[in-house]
Kinemage of the C-alpha trace (Angstrom):
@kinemage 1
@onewidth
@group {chain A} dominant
@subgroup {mainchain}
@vectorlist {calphas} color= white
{ca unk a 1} P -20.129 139.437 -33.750
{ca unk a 2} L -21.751 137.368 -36.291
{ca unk a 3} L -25.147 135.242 -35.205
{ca unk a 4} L -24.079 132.475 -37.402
{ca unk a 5} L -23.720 129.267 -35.150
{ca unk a 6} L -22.831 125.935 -36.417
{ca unk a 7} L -22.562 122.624 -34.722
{ca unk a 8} L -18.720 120.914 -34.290
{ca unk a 9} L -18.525 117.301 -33.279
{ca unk a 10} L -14.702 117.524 -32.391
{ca unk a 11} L -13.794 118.773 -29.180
{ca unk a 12} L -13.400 122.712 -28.590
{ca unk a 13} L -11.085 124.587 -27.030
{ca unk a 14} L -9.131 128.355 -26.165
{ca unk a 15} L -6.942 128.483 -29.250
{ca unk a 16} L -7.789 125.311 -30.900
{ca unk a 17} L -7.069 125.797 -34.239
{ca unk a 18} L -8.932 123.391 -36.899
{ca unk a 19} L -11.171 123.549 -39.811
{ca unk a 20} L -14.746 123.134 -41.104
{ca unk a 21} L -16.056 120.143 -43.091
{ca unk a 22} L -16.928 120.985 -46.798
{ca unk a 23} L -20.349 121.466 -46.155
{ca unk a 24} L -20.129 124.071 -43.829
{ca unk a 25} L -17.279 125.701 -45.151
{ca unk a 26} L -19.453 125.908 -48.312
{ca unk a 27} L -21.896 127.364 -46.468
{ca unk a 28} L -19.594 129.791 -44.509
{ca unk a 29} L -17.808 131.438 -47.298
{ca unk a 30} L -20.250 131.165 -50.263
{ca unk a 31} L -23.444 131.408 -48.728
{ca unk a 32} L -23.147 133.938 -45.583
{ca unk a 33} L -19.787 135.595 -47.775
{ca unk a 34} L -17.818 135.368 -44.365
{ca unk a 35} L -13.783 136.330 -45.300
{ca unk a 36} L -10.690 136.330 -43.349
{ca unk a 37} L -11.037 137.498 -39.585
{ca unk a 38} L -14.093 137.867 -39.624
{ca unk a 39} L -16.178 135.792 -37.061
{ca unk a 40} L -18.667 132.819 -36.123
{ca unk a 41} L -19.719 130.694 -33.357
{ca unk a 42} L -19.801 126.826 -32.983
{ca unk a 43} L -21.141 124.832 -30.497
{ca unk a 44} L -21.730 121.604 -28.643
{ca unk a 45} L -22.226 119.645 -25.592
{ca unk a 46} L -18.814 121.784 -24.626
{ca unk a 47} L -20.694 124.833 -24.592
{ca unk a 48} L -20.198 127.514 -27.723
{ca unk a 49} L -17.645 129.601 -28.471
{ca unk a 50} L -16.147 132.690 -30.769
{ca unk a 51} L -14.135 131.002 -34.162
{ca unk a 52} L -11.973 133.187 -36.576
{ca unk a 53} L -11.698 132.721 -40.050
{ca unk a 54} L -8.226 132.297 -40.443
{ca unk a 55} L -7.928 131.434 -43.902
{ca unk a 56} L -9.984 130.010 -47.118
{ca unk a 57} L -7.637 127.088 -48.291
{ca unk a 58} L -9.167 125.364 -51.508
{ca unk a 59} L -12.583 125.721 -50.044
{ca unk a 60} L -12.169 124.943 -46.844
{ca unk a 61} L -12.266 127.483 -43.597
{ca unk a 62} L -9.529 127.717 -40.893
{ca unk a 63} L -10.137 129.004 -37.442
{ca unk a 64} L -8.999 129.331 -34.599
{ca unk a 65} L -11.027 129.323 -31.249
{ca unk a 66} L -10.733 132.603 -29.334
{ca unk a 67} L -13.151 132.699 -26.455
{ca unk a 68} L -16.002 130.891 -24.901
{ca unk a 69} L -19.310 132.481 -25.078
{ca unk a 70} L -21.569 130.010 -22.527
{ca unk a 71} L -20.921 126.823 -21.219
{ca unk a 72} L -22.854 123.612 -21.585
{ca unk a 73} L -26.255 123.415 -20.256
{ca unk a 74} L -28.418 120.582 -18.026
{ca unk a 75} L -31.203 120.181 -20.595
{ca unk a 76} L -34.477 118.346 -19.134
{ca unk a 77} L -34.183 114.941 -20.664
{ca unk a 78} L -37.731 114.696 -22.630
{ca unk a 79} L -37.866 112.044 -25.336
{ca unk a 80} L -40.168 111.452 -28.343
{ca unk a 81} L -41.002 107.765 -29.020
{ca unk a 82} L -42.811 108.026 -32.581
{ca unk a 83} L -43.331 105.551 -35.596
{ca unk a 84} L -41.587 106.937 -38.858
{ca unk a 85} L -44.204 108.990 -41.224
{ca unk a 86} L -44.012 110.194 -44.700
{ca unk a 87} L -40.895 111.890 -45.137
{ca unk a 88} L -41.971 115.824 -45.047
{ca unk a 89} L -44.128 115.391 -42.161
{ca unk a 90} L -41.669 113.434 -40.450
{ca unk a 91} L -38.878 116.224 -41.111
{ca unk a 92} L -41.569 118.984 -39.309
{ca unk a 93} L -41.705 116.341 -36.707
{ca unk a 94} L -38.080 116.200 -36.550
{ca unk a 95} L -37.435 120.357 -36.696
{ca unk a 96} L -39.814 121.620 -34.202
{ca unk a 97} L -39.186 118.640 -31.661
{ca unk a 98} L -35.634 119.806 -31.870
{ca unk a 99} L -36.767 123.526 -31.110
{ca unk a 100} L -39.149 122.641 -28.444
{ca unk a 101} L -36.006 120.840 -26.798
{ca unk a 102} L -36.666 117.156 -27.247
{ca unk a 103} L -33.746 115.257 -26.323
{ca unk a 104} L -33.436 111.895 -27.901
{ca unk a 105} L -35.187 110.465 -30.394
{ca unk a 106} L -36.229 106.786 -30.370
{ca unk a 107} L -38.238 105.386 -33.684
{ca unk a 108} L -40.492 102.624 -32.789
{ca unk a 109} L -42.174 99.940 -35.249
{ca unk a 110} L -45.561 99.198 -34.428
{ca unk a 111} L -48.571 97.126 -36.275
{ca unk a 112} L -49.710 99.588 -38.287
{ca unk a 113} L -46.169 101.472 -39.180
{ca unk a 114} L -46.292 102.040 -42.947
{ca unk a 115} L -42.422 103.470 -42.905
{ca unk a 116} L -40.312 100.683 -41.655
{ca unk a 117} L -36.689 102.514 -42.675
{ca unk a 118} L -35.314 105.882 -41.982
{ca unk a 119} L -32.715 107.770 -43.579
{ca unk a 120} L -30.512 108.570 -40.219
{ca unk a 121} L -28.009 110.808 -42.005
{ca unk a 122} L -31.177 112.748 -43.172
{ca unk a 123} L -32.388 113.067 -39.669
{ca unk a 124} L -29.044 113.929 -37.905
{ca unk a 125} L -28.998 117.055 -40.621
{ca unk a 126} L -32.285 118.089 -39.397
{ca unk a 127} L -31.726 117.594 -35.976
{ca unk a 128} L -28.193 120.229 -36.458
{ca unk a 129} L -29.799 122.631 -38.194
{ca unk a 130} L -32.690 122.982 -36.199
{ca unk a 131} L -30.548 123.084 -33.188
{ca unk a 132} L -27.835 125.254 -34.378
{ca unk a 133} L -31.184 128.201 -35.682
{ca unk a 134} L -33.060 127.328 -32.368
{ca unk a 135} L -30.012 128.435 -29.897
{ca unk a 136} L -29.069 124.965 -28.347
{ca unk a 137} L -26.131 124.002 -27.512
{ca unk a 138} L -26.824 119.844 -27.038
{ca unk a 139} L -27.303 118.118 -29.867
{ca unk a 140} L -30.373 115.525 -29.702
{ca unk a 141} L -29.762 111.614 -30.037
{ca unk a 142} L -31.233 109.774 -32.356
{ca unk a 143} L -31.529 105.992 -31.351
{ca unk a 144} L -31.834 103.126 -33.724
{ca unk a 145} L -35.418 101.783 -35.016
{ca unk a 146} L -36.680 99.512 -32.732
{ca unk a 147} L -40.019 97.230 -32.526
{ca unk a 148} L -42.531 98.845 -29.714
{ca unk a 149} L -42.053 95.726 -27.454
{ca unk a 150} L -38.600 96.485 -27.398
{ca unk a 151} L -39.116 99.789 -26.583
{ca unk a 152} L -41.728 98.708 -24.029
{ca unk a 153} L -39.441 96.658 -22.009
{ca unk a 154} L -36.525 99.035 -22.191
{ca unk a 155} L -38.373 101.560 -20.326
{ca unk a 156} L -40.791 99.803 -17.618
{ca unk a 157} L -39.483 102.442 -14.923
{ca unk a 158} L -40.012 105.499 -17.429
{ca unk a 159} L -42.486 108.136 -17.276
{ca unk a 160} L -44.362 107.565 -20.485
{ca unk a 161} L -47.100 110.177 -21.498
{ca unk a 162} L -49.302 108.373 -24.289
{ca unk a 163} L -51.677 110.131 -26.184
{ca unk a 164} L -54.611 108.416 -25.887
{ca unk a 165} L -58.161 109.904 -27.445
{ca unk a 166} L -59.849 107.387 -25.694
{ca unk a 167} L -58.700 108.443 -22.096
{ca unk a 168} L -60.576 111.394 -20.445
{ca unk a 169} L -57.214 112.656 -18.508
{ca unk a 170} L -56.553 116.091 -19.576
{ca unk a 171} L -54.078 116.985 -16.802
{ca unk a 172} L -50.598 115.969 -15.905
{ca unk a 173} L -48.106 116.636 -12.776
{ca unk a 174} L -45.081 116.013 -13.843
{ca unk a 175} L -41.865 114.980 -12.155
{ca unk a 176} L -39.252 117.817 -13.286
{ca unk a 177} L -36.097 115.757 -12.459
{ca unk a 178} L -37.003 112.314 -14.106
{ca unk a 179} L -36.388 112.000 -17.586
{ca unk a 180} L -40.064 111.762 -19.839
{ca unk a 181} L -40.954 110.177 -22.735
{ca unk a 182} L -43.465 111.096 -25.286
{ca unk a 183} L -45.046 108.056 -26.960
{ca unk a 184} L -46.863 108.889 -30.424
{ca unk a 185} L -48.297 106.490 -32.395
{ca unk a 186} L -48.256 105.882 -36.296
{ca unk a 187} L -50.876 107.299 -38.692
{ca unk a 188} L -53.261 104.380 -38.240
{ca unk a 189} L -53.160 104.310 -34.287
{ca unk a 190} L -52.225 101.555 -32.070
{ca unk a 191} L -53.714 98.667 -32.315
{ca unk a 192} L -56.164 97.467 -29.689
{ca unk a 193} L -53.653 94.689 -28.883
{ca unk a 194} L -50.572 97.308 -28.034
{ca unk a 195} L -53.118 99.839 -26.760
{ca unk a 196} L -53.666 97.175 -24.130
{ca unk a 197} L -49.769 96.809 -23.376
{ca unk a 198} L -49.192 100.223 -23.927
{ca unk a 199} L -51.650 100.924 -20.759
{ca unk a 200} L -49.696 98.198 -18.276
{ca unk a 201} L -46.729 100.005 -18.335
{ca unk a 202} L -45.902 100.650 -14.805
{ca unk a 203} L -45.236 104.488 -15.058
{ca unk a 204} L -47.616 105.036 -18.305
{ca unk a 205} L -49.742 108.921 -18.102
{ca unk a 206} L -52.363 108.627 -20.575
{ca unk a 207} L -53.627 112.217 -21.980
{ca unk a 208} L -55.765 113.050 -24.252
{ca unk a 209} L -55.016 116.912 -25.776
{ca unk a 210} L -58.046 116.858 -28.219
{ca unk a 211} L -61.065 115.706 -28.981
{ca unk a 212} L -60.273 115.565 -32.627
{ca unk a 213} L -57.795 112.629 -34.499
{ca unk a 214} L -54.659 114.442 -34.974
{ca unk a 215} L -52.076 113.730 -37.339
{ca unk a 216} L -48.972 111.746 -35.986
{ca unk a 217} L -46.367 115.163 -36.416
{ca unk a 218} L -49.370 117.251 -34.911
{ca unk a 219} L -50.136 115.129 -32.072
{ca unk a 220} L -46.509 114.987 -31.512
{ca unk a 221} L -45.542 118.696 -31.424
{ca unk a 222} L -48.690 119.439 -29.074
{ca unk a 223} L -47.446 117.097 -26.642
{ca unk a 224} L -44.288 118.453 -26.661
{ca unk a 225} L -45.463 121.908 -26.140
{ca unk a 226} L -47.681 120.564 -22.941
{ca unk a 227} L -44.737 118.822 -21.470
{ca unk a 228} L -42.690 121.713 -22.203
{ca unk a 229} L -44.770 124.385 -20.462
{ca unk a 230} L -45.382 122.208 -17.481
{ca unk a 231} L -41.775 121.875 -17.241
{ca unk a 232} L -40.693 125.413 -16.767
């Protein structure tokens, strides 16, 4: 069985029979060299299951759908609140948030936000890729860009961890069936004025996980890998 798994937005199915997008099938016959009958996976929120190359027709790959391998799983809901960065450090952001098992991401503008657009096509690749080399089997949401009051206000009854280098809380208990968000800020820090708001928040857990000024991506993945590990 081959390890190759690749993420299908259509719905699967015993004996569905359908066919890749270009892209993939590009990928499937040119770049792995997979032939007729020979085998993949796909995946997602369905669970994954066992596809046959059925045929090669003018690029594209046929298949058809011959077992199911594992069925869909009840991921933790953790989400990562962050302000867009320079594009490669926000794609690391984006890749190992997806392997650490972040579950929706939700782009917030603050003061001090340099990047005010993001390419969402760009992101949704990363987030597929990562997920489909990392083993998942849900894909992770991306939200639409919105300002950090917004996002405040949308989630006064969410646990919010905030990195904070000013606080001296180094510890956190975490509630294992509410859903948690992770709240980075942009390269410049919050300023005082929505480090003030930020702290109001009725459900708000500030931590601080070093005593040095991380980068946004860095501060980002350590957090994850906290929550993560207090989680299991």
């Amino acid at each position: 069985m081959s390890n190759i798994r690749l993420f299908f937005e259509e719905s699967l199915s015993l004996n569905l029979k359908s066919q890749l997008n270009r892209s993939q099938s590009h990928y499937l016959s040119k770049v792995m060299r997979l032939g007729n009958g020979q085998k993949f996976s796909l995946f997602n929120e369905s669970g994954e299951w066992v596809a046959k190359v059925d045929d090669i027709n003018k690029g594209i790959v046929e298949f058809t759908i011959q077992k199911k391998l594992r069925s869909a799983e009840n991921d933790k809901e953790i989400w990562l609140a962050f302000t867009p960065i320079k594009l490669n450090y926000l794609n690391l952001m984006i890749q190992k948030a997806t392997e650490l098992g972040i579950t929706r991401f939700i782009p917030i503008l603050t003061e001090r936000t340099v990047v005010r657009k993001l390419n969402e096509k760009r992101i949704n690749k990363i987030i597929a890729e990562a997920s489909e080399q990392s083993n998942r089997l849900n894909i992770p949401k991306l939200e639409k860009i919105t300002k950090l009051e917004n996002f405040l206000k949308s989630n006064q009854n969410t646990n919010i961890i905030f990195g904070d280098l000013n606080t001296e809380k180094t510890k956190i208990n975490l509630e294992k069936n509410e859903p948690i968000c992770i709240l980075i800020g942009p390269e410049g820090d919050f300023s005082l004025k929505e480090r003030e708001i930020i702290l109001k928040q009725k459900k708000i857990i500030p931590l601080k996980i070093n005593k040095n000024i991380l980068r946004s991506e860095t501060a980002a993945i350590s957090m994850i890998s906290i929550v993560v590990f207090n989680l299991l």
